[in-house]
N, C-alpha and C positions, 0 to 999 in steps of 0.2 A: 504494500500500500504506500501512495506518496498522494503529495497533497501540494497544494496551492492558493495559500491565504489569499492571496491579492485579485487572484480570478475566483476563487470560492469555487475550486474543484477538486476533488479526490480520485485517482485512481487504482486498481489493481491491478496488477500485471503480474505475466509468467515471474517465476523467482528464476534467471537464467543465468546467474553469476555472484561471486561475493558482496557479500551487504555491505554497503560504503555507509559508514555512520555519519547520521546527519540527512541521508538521501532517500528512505524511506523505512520502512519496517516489512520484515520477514512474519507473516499471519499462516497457520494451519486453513486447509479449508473448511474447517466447522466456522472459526473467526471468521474468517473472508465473508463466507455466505452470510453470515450476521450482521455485516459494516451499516452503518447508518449513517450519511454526512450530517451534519449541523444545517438548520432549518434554510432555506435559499442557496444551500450549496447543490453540486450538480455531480452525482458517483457515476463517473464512466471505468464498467467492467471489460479491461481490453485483454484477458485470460485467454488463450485457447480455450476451445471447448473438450478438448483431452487433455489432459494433463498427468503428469508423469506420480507414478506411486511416490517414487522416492527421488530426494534432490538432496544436496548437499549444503549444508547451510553456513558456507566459510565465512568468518567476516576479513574485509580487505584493511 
């Protein structure tokens, strides 16, 4: 998940490389499927629609 204050959007996206801190958050997909943005914000889910059992979750 990453986000964007100033445009009031949230997205999700594939997890396809180490978590750069600061650049978003690494979510389970029970999480994911729960996300709720903040009232007048706009959640664009850009996930494949398969998605992989297991990933690795390095941070960089």
């Amino acid at each position: 998940m990453s986000y964007d204050y100033g445009a009031a959007q949230v997205w999700l996206d594939d997890h396809l490389g180490p978590i750069e801190p600061g650049r978003g958050y690494a979510m389970c997909e029970r999480h994911a499927a729960r996300v709720t943005p903040p009232r007048g914000w706009l959640l664009t889910d850009r996930r494949s629609p398969v998605r992989p059992l297991f990933v690795t979750l390095e941070v960089a």
